[in-house]
C-alpha positions as CSV (number, residue, x, y, z in Angstrom):
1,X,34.0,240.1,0.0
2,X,34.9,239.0,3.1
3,X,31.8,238.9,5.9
4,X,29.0,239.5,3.0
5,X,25.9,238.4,3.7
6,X,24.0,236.5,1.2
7,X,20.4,236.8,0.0
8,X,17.6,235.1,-1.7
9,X,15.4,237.3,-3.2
10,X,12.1,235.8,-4.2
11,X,11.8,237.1,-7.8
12,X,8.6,236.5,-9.7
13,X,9.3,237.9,-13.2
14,X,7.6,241.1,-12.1
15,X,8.9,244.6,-11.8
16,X,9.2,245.0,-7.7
17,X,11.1,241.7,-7.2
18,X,13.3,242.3,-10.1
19,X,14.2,246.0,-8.4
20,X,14.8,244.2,-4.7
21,X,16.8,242.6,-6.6
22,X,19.0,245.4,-8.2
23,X,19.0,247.2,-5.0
24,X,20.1,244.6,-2.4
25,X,22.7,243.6,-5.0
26,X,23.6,247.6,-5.2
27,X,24.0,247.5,-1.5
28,X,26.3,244.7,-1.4
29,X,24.6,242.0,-0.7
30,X,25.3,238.3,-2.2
31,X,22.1,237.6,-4.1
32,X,20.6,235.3,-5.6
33,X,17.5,234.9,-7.6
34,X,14.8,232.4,-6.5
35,X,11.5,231.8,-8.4
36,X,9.2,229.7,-6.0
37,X,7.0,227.7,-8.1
38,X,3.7,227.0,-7.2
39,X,0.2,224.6,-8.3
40,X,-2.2,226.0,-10.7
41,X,-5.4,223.7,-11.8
42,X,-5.4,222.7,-14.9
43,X,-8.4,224.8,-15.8
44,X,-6.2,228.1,-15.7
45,X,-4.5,229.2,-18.5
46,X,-0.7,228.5,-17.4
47,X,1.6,231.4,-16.8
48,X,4.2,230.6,-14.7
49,X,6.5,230.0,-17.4
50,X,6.2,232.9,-18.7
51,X,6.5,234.2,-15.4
52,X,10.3,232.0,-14.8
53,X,11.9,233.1,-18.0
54,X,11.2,236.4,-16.9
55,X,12.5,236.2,-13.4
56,X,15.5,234.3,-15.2
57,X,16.2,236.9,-17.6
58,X,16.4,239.9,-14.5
59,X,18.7,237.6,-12.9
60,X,20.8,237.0,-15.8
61,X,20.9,240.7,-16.5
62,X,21.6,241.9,-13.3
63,X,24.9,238.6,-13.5
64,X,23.0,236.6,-10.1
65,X,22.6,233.3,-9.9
66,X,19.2,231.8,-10.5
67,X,17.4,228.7,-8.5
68,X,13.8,227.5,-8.5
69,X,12.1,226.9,-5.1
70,X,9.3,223.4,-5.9
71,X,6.3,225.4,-3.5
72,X,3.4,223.5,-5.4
73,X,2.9,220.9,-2.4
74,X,2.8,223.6,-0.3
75,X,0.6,226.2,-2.2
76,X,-1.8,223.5,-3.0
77,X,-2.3,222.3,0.5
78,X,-1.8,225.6,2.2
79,X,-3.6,227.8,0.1
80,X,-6.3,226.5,-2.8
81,X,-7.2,223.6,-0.4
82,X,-7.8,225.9,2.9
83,X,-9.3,228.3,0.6
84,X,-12.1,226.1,-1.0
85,X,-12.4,224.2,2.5
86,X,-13.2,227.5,4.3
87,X,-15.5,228.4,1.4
88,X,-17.7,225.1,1.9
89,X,-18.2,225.8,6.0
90,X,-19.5,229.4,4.6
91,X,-16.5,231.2,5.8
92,X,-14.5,233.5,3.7
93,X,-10.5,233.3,3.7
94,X,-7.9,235.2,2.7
95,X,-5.5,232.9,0.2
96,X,-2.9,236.2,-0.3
97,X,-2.6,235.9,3.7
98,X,-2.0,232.3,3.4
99,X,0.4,232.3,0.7
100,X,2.7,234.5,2.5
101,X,2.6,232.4,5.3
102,X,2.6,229.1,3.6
103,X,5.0,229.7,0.7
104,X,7.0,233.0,0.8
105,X,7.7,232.8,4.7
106,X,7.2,229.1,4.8
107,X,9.2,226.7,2.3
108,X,10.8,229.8,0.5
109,X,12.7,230.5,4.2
110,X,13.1,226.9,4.9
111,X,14.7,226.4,1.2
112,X,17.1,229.0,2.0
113,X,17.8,228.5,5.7
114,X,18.4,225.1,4.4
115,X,21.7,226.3,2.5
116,X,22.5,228.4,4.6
117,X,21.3,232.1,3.7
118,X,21.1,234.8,6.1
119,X,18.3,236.6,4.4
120,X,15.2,236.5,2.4
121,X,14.0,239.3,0.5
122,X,10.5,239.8,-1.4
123,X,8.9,242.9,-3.1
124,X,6.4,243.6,-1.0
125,X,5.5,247.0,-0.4
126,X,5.9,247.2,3.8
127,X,9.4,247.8,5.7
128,X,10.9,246.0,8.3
129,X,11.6,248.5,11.1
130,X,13.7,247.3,14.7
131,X,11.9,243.9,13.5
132,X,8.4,245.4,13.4
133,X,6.3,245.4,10.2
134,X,5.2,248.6,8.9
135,X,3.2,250.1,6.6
136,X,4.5,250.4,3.1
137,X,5.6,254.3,2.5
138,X,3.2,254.4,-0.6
139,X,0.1,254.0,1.3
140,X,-1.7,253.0,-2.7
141,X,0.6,250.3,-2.5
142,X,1.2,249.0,1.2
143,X,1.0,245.2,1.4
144,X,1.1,244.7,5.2
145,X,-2.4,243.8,5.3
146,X,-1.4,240.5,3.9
147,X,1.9,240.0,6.4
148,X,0.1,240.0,9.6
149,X,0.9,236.6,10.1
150,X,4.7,237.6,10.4
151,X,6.7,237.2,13.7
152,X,9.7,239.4,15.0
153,X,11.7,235.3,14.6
154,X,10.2,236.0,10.7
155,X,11.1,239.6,10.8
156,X,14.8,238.6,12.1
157,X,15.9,237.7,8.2
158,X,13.6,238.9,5.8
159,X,14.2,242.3,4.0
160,X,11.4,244.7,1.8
161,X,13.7,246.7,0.0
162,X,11.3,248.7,-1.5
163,X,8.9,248.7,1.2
164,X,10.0,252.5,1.7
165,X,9.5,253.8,-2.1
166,X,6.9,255.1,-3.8
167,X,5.6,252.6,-6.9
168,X,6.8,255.6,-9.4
169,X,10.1,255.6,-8.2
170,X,10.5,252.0,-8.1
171,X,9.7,252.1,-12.3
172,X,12.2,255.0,-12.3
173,X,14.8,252.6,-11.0
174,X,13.7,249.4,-13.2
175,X,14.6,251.6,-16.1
176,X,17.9,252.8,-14.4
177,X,18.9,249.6,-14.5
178,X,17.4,248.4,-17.7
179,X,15.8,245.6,-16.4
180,X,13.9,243.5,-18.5
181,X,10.5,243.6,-16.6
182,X,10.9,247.4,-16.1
183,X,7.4,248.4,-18.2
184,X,5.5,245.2,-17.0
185,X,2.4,245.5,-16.1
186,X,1.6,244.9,-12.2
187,X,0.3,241.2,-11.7
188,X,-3.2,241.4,-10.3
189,X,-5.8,238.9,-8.6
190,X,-4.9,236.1,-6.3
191,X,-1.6,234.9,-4.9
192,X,0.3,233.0,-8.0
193,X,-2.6,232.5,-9.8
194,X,-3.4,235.7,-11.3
195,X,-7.2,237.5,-12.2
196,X,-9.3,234.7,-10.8
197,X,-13.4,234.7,-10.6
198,X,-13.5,233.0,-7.4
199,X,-17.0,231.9,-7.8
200,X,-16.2,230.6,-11.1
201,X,-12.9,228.9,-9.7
202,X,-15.0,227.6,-6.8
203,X,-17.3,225.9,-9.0
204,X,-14.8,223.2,-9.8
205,X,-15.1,222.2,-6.8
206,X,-17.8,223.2,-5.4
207,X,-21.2,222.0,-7.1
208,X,-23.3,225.1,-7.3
209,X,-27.3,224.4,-5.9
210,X,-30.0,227.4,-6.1
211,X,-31.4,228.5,-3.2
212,X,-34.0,231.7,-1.9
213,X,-32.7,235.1,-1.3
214,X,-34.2,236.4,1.8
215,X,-34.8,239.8,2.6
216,X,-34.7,240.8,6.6
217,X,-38.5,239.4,6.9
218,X,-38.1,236.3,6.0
219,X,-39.4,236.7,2.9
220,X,-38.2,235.2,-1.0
221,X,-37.5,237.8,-3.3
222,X,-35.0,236.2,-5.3
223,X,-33.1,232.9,-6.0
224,X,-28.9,232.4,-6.1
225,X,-27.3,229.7,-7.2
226,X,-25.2,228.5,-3.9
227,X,-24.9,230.5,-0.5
228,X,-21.1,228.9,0.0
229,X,-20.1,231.4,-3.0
230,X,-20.8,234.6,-1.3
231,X,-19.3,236.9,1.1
232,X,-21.4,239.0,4.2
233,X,-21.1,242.9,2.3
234,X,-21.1,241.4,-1.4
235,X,-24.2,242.9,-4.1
236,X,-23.7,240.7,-6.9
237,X,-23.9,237.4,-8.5
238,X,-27.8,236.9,-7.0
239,X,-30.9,237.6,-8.5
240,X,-33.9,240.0,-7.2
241,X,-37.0,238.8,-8.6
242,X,-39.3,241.1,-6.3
243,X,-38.4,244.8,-7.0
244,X,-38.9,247.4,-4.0
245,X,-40.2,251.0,-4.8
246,X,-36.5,252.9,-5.1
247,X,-34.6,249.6,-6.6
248,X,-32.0,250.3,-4.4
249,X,-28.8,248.0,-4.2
250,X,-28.9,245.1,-1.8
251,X,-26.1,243.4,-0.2
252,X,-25.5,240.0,1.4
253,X,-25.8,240.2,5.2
254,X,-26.2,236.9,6.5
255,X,-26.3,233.5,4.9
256,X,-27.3,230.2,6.2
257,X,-25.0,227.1,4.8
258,X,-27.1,224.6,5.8
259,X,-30.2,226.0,4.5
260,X,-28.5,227.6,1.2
261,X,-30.7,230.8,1.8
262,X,-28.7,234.5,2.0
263,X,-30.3,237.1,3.3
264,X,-30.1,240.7,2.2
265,X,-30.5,243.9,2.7
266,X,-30.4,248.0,1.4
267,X,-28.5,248.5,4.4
268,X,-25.2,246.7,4.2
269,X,-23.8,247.4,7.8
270,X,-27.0,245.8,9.1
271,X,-26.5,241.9,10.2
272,X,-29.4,239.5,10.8
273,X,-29.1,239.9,14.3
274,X,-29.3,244.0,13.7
275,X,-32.0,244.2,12.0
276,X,-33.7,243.1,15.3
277,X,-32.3,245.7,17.0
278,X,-29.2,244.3,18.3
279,X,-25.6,245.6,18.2
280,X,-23.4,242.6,18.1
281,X,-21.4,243.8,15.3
282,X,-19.0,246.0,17.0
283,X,-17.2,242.9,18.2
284,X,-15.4,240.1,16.9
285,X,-13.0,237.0,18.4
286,X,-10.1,236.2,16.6
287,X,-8.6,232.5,16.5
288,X,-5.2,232.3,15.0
289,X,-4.6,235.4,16.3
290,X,-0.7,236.4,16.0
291,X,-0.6,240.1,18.1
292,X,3.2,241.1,18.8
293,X,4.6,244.5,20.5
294,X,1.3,244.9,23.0
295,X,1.2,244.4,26.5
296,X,-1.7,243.3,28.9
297,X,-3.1,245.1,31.7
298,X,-3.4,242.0,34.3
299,X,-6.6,241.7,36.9
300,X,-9.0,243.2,34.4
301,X,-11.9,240.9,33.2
302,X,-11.6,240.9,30.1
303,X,-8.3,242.5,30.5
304,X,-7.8,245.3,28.0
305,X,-4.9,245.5,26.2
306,X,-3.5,248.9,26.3
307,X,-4.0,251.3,23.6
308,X,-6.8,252.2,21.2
309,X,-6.0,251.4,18.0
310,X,-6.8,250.9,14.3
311,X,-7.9,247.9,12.3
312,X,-8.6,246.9,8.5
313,X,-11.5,244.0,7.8
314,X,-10.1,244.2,4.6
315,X,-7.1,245.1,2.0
316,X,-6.6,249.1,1.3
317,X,-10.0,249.2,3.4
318,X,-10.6,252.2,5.9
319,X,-8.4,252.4,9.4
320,X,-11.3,251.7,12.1
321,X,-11.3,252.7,15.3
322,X,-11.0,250.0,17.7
323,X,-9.9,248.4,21.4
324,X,-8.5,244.8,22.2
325,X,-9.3,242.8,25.1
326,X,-7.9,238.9,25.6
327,X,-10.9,236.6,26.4
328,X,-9.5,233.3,27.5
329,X,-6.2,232.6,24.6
330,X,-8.2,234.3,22.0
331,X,-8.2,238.0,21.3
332,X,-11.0,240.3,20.6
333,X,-11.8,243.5,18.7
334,X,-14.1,246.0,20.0
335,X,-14.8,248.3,17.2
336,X,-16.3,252.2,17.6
337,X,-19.2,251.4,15.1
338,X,-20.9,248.3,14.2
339,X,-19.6,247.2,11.1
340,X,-19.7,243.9,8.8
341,X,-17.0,241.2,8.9
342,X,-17.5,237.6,7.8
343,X,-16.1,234.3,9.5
344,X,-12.5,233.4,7.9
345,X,-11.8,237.3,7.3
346,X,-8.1,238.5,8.3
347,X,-8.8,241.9,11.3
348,X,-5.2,243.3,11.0
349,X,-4.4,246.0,13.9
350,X,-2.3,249.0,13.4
351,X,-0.7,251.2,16.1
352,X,-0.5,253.7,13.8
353,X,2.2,252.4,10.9
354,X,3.3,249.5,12.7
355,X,1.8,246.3,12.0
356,X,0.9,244.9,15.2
357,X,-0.2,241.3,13.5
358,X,-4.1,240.0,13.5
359,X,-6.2,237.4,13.3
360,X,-9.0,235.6,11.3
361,X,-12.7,236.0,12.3
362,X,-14.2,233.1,14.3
């Protein structure tokens, strides 16, 4: 077909790549079938074989050609070693951010631009609208949390073509087309590596040393076994040897890496800081912040961007209320309420469905 533009489709041996595949091919598009494989430790039980002969068998089913992408350099570097890295200065990443940046938007796109291919495609569940991310139209489902790092040059040849459906209708077409993945189950956990217990994952590399659980006096009440493993809103994996009258839950709200002490409270919007009195917690500076589509008021110190808007601290986590305002090259989020973020966490802004990028959490 003269002028048709050709594809690679990132498929992963699941059930929304394999239908981006089906549909772009439906719409006339050249495809092809890539499965980008990554690093796993060896401490993982290994599924990405598995994983290929599936995406192989969707691509020979639906007649494409099929190519492997070699992303382990990339994944290993980009993703487990920035994730346990951030973990040991007491910071908490996101590796499903990274990987999209890293991998499927890094050496995926450079291993197709590289022979030539106009687009990329993934199954993600957000759309690409006038080269602006959107929300996902299945809100259960929407994955642009995890895109924020996504430019309109990134935007310019990358395609969601399910990013507009609903996750029943994409099964509805998997077993239109008789697809081979069509009553797979949904892969869960982290980026290519599947369920993972990240404090058990961490462990390997990370040597776990018991330290005192603080409550907001000061005071021991209970013992953990390393302060690098948790996360400022977490209530597990710590012990509570002194019991208060209503045994209420408690929750991580500070920790202190060089100390290996946590403290915690029954409040879990309350920081360390808070439970002086103080209200630092409505705002937080981004670094690696990557804001597109919003423009600056000049001459106001900070200047304000324009807008209120919404943000997410975390995936499929409530829409808050919030303002932006640029101090110096970094960018920073005023939210309505104090709430509870920790360092390394993606703040992803919506202007209602459209994606206006993020940042991580200095």
């Amino acid at each position: 077909m003269e002028n048709q533009k050709t594809v690679f489709v990132g498929v992963s041996g699941g059930v929304d790549s394999s239908v981006s595949a089906a549909l772009l091919k439906d719409q006339g598009y050249k495809v092809v079938g890539v499965f980008i494989r990554t690093w796993q430790p060896d401490f993982i039980e290994c599924t990405w074989r598995d994983e290929r002969r599936d995406a192989m068998r969707v691509c020979a089913h639906l007649d494409i050609p099929f190519l492997e992408c070699d992303g382990e350099e990339a994944y290993k570097k980009g993703v487990a070693d920035y994730m346990i890295s951030e973990y040991k200065l007491g910071r908490t990443p996101n590796p499903d951010v990274m990987c999209n940046r890293e991998v499927k938007f890094g050496v995926f796109w450079n291993f197709a631009k590289s022979q030539g291919v106009d687009f990329i495609a993934t199954g993600h569940y957000a759309q690409n609208i006038n080269n602006k991310l959107v929300k996902g139209n299945d809100e259960s489902k929407d994955q642009s949390y995890f895109l924020w790092t996504l430019n309109s040059d990134d935007l310019d040849h990358t395609l969601f073509p399910i990013g507009h459906l609903p996750k029943t209708e994409v099964r509805k077409l998997a077993l239109k087309y008789k697809l081979p993945t069509a009553v797979k189950k949904d892969s869960q956990g982290v980026c290519f590596l599947g369920p993972l217990d990240m404090k058990d994952f961490l462990s390997h590399y990370i040597e776990p040393q018991n330290g005192d659980v603080l409550n907001v006096d000061g005071e021991v009440i209970g013992y953990h076994d390393g302060a690098v493993f948790f996360t400022l809103g977490e209530r597990h994996g710590f012990t509570i040897t002194v019991k208060g009258v209503n045994d209420e839950p408690y929750y991580v709200i500070s920790k202190d890496i060089n100390k290996n002490t946590i403290i915690v409270s029954n409040n879990p919007c309350l920081s360390e800081e808070g439970a002086g009195g103080g209200d630092s917690n409505k705002e937080y500076t981004l670094i690696n912040s990557n804001i597109q589509n919003v423009s600056v008021i000049e001459n106001k110190k900070p200047a304000y961007r324009t807008g209120r808007y919404t943000a997410q601290i975390r995936y499929h986590g409530e829409f808050l209320n919030c303002v932006l305002a640029t101090v110096g090259s970094n960018i920073k989020v005023i939210f309505d309420n104090s709430i509870l973020v920790s360092p390394g966490q993606s703040i992803v802004i919506y202007d209602n469905n459209v994606c206006l990028g993020g940042g991580i959490v200095q």
